[in-house]
Structure formats: C-alpha cells, structure tokens
DSSP file (Angstrom, degrees, kcal/mol; ACC not computed):
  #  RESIDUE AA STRUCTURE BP1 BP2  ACC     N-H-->O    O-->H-N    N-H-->O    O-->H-N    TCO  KAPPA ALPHA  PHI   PSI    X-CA   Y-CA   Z-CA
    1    1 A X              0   0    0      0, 0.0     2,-0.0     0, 0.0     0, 0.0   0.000 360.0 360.0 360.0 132.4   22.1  -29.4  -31.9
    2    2 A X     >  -     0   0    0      1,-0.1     4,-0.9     0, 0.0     5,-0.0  -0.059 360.0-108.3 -90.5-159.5   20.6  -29.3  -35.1
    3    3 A X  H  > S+     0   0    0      2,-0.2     4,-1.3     1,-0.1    87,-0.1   0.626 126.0  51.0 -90.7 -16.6   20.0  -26.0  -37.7
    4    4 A X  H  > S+     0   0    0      2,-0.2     4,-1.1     1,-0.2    -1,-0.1   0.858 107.6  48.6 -87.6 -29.8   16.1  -26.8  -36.5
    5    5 A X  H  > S+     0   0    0      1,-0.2     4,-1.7     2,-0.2    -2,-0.2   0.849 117.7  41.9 -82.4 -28.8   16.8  -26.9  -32.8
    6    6 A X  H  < S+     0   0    0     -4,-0.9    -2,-0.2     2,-0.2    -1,-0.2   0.664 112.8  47.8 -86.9 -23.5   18.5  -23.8  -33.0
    7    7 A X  H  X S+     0   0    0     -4,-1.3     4,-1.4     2,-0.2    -1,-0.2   0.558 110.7  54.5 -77.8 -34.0   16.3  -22.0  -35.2
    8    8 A X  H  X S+     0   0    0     -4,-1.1     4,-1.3     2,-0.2    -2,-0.2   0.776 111.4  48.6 -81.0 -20.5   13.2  -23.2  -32.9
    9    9 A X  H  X S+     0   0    0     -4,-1.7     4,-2.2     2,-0.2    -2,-0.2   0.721 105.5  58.5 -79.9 -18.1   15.3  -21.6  -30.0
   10   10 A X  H  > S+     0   0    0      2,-0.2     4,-0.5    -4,-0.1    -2,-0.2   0.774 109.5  39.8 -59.6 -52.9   15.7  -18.7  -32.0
   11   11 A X  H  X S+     0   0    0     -4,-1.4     4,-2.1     2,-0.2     5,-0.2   0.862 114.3  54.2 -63.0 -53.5   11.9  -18.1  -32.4
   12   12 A X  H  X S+     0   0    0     -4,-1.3     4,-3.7     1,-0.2    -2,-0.2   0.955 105.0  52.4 -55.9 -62.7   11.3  -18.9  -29.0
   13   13 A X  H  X S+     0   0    0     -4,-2.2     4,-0.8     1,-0.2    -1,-0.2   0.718 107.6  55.0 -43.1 -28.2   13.9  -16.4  -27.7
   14   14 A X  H  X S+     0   0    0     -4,-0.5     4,-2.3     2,-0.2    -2,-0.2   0.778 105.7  52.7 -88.5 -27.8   12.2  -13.6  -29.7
   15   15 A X  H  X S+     0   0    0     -4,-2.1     4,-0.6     1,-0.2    -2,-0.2   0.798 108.4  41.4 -66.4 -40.4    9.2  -14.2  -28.4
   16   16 A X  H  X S+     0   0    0     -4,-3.7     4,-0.6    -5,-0.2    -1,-0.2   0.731 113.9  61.9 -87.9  -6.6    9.9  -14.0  -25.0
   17   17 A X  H  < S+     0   0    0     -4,-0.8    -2,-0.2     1,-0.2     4,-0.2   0.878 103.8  50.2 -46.1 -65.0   12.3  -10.8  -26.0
   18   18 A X  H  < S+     0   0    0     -4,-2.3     3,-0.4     1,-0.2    -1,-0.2   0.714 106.4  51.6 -64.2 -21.1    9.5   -9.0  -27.3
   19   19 A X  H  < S+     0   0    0     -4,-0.6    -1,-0.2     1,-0.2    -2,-0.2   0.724 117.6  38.5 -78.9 -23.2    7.2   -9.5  -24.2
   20   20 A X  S  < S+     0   0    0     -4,-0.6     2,-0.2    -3,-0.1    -1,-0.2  -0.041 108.3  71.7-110.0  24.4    9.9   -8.2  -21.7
   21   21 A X  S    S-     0   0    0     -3,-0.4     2,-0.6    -4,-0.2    -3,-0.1  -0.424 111.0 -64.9-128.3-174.0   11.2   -5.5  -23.8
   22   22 A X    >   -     0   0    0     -2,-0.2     3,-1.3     1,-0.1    -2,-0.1  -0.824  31.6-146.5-109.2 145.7    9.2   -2.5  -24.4
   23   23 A X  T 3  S+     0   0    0     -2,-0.6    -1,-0.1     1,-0.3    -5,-0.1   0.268  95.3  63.9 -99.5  20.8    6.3   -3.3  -26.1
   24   24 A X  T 3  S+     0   0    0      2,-0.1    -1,-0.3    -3,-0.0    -2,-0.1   0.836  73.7 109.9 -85.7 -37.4    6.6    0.5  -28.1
   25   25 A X    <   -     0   0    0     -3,-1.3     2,-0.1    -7,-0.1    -4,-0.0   0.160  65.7-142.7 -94.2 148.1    9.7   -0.6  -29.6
   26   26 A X        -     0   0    0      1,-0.1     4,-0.4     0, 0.0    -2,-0.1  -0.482  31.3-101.2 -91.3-176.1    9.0   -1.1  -33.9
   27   27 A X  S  > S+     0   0    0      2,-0.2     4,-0.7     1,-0.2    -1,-0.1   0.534 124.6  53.2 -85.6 -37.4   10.4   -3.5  -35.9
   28   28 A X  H >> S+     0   0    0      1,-0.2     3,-8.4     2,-0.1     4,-2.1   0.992 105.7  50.3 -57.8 -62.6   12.8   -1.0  -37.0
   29   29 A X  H 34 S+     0   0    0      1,-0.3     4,-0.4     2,-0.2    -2,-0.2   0.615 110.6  49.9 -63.0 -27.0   13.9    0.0  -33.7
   30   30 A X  H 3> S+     0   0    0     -4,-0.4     4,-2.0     2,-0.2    -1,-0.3   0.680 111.3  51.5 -68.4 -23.7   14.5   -3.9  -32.7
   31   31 A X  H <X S+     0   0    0     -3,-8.4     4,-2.3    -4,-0.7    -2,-0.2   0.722 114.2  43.4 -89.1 -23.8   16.6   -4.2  -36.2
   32   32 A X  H  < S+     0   0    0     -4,-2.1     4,-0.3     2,-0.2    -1,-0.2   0.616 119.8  42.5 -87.3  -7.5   18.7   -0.9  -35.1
   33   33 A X  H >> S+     0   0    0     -4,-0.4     3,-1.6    -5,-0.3     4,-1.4   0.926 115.7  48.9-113.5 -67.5   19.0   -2.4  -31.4
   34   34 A X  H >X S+     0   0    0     -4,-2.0     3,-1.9     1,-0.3     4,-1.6   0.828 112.1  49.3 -21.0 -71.4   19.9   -6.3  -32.6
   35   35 A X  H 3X S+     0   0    0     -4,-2.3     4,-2.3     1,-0.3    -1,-0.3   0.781 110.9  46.5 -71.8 -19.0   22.5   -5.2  -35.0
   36   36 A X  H <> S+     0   0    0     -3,-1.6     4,-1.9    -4,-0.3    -1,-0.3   0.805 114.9  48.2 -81.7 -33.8   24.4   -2.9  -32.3
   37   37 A X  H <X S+     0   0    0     -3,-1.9     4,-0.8    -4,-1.4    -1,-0.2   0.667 105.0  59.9 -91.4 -17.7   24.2   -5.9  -29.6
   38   38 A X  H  X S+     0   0    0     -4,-1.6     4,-2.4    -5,-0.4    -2,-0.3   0.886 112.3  41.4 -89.2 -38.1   25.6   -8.1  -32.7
   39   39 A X  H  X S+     0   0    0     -4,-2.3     4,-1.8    -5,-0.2    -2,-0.3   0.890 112.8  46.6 -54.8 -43.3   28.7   -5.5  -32.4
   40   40 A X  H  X S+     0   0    0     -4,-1.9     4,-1.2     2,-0.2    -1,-0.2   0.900 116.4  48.1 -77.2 -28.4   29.0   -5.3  -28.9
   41   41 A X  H >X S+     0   0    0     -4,-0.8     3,-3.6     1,-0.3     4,-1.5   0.986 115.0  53.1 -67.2 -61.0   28.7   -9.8  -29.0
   42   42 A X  H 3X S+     0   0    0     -4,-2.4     4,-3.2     1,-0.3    -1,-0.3   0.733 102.7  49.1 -58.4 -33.6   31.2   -9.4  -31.7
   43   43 A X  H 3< S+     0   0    0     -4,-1.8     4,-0.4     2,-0.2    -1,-0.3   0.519 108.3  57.7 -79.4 -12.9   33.8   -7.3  -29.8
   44   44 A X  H XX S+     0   0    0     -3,-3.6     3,-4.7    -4,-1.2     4,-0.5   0.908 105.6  51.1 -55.0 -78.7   33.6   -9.8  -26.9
   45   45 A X  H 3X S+     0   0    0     -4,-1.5     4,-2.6     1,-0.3    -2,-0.2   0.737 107.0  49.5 -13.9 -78.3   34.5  -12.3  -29.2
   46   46 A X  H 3X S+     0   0    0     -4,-3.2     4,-2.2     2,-0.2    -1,-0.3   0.752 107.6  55.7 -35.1 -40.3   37.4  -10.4  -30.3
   47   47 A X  H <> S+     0   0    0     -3,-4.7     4,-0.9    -4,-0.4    -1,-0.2   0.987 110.4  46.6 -45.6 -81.4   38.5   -9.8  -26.6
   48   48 A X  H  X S+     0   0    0     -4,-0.5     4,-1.2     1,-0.2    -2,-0.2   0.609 107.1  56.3 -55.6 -24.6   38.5  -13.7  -26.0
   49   49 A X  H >X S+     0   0    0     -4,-2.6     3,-2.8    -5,-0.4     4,-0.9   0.916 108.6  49.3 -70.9 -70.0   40.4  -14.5  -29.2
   50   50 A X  H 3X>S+     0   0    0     -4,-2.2     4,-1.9     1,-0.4     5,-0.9   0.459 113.6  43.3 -83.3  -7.5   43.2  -12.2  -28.1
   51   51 A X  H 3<5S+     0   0    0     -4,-0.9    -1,-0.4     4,-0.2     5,-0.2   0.850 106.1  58.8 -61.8 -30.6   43.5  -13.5  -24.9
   52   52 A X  H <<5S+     0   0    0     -3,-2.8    -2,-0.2    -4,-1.2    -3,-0.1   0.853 109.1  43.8 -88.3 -56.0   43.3  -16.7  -26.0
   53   53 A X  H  <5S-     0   0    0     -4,-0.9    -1,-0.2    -5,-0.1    -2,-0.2   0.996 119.3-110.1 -66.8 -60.4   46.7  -16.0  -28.4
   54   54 A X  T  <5S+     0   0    0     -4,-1.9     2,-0.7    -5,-0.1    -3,-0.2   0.069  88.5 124.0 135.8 -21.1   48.0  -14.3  -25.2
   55   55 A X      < +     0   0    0     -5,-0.9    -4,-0.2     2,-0.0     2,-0.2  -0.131  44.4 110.9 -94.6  27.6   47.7  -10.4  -27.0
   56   56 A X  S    S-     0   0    0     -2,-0.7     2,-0.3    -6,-0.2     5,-0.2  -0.706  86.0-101.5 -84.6 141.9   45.3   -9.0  -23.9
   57   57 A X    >   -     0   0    0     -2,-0.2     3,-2.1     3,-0.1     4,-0.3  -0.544  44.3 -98.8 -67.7 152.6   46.7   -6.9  -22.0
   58   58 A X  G >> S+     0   0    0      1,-0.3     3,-3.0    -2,-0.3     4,-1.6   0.723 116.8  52.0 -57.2 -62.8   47.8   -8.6  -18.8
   59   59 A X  G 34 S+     0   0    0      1,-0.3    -1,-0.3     2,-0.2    -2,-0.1   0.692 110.8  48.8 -79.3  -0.3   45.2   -7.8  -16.5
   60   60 A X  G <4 S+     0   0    0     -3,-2.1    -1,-0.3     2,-0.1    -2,-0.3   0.446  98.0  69.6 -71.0  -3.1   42.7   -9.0  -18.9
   61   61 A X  T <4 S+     0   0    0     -3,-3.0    -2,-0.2    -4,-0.3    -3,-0.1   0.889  99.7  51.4 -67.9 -51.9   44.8  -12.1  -19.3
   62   62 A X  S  < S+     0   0    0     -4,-1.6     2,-0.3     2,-0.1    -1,-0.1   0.479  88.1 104.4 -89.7  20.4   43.7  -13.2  -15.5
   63   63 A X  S    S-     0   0    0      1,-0.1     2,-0.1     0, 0.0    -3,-0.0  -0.936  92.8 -87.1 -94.4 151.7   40.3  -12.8  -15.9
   64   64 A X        -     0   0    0     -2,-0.3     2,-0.2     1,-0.1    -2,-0.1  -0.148  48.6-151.0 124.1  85.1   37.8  -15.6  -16.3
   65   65 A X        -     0   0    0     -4,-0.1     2,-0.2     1,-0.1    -1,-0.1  -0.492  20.6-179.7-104.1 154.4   37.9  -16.4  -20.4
   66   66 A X     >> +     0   0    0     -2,-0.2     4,-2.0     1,-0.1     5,-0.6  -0.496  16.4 159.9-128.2  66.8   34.3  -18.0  -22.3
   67   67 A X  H  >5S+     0   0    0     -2,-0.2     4,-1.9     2,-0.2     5,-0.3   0.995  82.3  44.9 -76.2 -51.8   35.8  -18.2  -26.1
   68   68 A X  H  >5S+     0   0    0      2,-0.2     4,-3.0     1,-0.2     5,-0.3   0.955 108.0  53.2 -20.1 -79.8   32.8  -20.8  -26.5
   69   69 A X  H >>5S+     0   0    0      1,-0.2     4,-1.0     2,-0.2     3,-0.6   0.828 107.6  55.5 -32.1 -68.6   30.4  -18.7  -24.8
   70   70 A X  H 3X5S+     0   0    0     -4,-2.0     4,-2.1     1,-0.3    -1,-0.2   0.875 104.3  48.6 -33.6 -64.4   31.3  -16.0  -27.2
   71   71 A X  H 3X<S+     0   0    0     -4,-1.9     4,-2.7    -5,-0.6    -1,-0.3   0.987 105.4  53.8 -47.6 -51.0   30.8  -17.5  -30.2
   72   72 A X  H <X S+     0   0    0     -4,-3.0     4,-1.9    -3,-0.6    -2,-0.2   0.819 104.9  57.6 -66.8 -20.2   27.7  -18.7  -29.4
   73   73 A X  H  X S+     0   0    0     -4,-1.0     4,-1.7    -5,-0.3     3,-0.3   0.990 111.7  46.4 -29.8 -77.1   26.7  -14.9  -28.5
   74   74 A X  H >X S+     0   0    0     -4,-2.1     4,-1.8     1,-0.2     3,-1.0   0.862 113.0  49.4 -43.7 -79.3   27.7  -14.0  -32.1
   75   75 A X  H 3X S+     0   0    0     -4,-2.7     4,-2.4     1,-0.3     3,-0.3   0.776 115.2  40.1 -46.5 -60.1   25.8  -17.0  -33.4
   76   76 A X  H 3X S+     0   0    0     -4,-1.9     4,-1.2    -3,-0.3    -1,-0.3   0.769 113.5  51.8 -61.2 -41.8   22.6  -16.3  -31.7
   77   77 A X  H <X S+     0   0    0     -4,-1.7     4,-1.2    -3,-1.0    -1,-0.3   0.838 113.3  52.1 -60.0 -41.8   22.5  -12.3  -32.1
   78   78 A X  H  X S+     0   0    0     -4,-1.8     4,-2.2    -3,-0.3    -2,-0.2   0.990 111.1  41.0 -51.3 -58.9   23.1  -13.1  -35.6
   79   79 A X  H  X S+     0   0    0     -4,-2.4     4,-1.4     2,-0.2    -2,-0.2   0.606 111.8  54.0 -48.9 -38.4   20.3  -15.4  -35.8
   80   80 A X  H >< S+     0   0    0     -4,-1.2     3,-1.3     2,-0.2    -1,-0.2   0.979 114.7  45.4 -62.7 -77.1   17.9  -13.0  -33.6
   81   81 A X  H >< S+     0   0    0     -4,-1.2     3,-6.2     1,-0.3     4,-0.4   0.653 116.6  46.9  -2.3 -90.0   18.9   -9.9  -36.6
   82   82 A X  H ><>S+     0   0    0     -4,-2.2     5,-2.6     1,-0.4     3,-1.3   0.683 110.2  50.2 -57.4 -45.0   18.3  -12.3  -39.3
   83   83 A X  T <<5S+     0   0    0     -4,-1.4    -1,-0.4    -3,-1.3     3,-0.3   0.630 110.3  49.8 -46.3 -26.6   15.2  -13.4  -37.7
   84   84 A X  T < 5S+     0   0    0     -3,-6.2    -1,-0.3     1,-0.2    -2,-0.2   0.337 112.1  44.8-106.6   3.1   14.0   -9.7  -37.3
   85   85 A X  T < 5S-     0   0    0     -3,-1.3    -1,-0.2    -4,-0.4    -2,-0.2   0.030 121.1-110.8-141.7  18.7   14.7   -8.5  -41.3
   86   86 A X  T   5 +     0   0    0     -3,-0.3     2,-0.6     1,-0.2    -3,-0.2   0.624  58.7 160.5  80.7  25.3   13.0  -12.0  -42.3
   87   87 A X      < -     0   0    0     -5,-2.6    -1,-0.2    -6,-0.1     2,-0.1  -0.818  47.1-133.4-119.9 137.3   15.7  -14.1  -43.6
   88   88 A X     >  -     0   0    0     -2,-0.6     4,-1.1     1,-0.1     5,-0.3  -0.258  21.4-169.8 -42.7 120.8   15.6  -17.6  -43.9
   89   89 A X  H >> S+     0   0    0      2,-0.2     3,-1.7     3,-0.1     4,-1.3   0.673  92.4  44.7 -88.6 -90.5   19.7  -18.6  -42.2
   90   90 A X  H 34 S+     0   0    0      1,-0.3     5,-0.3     2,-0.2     4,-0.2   0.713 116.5  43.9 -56.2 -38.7   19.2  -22.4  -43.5
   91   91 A X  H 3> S+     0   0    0      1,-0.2     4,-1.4     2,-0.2    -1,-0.3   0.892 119.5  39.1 -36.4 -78.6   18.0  -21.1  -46.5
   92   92 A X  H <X S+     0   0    0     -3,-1.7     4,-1.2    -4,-1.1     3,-0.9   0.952 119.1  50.0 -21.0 -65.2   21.0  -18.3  -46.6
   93   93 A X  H  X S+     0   0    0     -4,-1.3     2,-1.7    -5,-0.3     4,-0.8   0.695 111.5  50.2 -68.0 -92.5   23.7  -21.0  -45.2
   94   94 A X  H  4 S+     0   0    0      1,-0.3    -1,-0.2    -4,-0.2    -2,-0.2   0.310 115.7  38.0 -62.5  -8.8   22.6  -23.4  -47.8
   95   95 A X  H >X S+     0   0    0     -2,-1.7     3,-5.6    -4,-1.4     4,-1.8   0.788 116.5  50.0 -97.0 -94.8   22.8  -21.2  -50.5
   96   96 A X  H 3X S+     0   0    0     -4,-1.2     4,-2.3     1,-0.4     5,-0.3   0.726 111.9  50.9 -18.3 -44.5   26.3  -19.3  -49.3
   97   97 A X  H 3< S+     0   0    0     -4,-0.8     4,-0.4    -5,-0.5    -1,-0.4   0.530 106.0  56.9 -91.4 -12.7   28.2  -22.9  -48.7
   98   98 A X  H <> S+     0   0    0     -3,-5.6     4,-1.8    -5,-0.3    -2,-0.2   0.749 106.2  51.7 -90.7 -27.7   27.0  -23.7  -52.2
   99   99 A X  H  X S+     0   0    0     -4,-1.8     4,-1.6     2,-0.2    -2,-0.2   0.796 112.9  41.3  -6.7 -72.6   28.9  -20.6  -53.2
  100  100 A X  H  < S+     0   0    0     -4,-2.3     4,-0.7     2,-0.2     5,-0.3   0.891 111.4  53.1 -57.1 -58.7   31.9  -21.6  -51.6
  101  101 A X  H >> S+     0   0    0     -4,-0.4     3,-2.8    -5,-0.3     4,-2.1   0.912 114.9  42.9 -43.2 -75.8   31.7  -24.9  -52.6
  102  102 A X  H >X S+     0   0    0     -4,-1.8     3,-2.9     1,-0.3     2,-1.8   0.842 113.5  51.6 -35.2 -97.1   31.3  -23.7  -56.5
  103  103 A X  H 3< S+     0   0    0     -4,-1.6    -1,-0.3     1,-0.4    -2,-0.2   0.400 110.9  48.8 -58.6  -5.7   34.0  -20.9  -56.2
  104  104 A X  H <4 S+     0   0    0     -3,-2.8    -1,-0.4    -2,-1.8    -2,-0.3   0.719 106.9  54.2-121.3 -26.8   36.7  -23.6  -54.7
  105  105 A X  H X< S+     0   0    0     -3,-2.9     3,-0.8    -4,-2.1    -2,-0.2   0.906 108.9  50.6 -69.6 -28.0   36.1  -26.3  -57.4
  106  106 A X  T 3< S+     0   0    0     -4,-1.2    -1,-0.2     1,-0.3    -2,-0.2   0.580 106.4  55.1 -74.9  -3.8   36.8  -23.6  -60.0
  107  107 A X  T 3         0   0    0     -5,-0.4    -1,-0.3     1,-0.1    -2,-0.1  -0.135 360.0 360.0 -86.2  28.3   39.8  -22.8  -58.3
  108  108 A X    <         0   0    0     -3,-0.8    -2,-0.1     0, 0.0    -1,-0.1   0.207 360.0 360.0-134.1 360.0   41.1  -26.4  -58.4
C-alpha cells in the first residue's frame, strides 16, 4: 500500500464517519473524540506488545492476540486526528524523516 492509497482511505473513512456519526458533532468535538480513540488504539497496542514479550498477565496470555491489527489501529486513528486538525502526514513524514536523517549524519 502506498502513502496515497492510504491517505485516499483515510479521506474516504472520514467521510463515511461523519455521515453515521452525529451530524451535531463540531470539528472540535471530532478532534476531542479522535484523539481519546487514538489513546484507547494506543493502549491496545500496548496490551499486544506485552503479550507478545510474554509480560500479560496469564489470562490475557490465552486470548486471541492482533499485534498487526493494532498497529494499524494506531496508524489509521492517527491519520483520521491528523486529517481533522488539517495536516498534511506525507508532508509531516517527509519533513520529520529529513530531521532524523540530518540529526544522525551530525552524529556520525
């Protein structure tokens, strides 16, 4: 999948979000409900890494684990957020990873 396909599923998603959602809700109220659902995605996540190491407690060890799925939660809740407070991600990613980039050849 490319940053285009994912960004056009991104759009797509919000659109049908907003039609099945309640159609009162602001643009604030979407940015305060996104980022709270971007905690709850993240705290899956967290779940599935620590089963994953083994450091869930045992009867969450035999449940049914998605460490994929999860991530891609995270990714996509990000992506919605970012989408709702107007910022570009390739833009963002291409900028941030030239950052990196910069900050690790002056460290060499």
């Amino acid at each position: 999948m490319t940053l285009e396909e994912l960004q056009q599923f991104i759009d797509e998603e919000d659109e049908l979000f907003k039609k099945v959602k309640d159609t009162n809700q602001t643009e604030r109220e979407r940015i305060f409900a996104r980022t709270i659902k971007l905690g709850e995605e993240y705290g899956e996540l967290c779940d599935e890494v620590l089963a994953h190491v083994g450091d869930q407690r045992k009867d969450k060890l035999n449940e049914k684990h998605d460490l994929d799925g999860e991530f891609a939660d995270v990714v996509i809740v990000a992506f919605l957020l970012a989408k709702s407070m107007n910022v570009d991600m390739k833009k963002a990613l291409e900028n941030k990873i030239q950052k990196i980039k910069e900050k690790h050849n002056n460290q060499l």
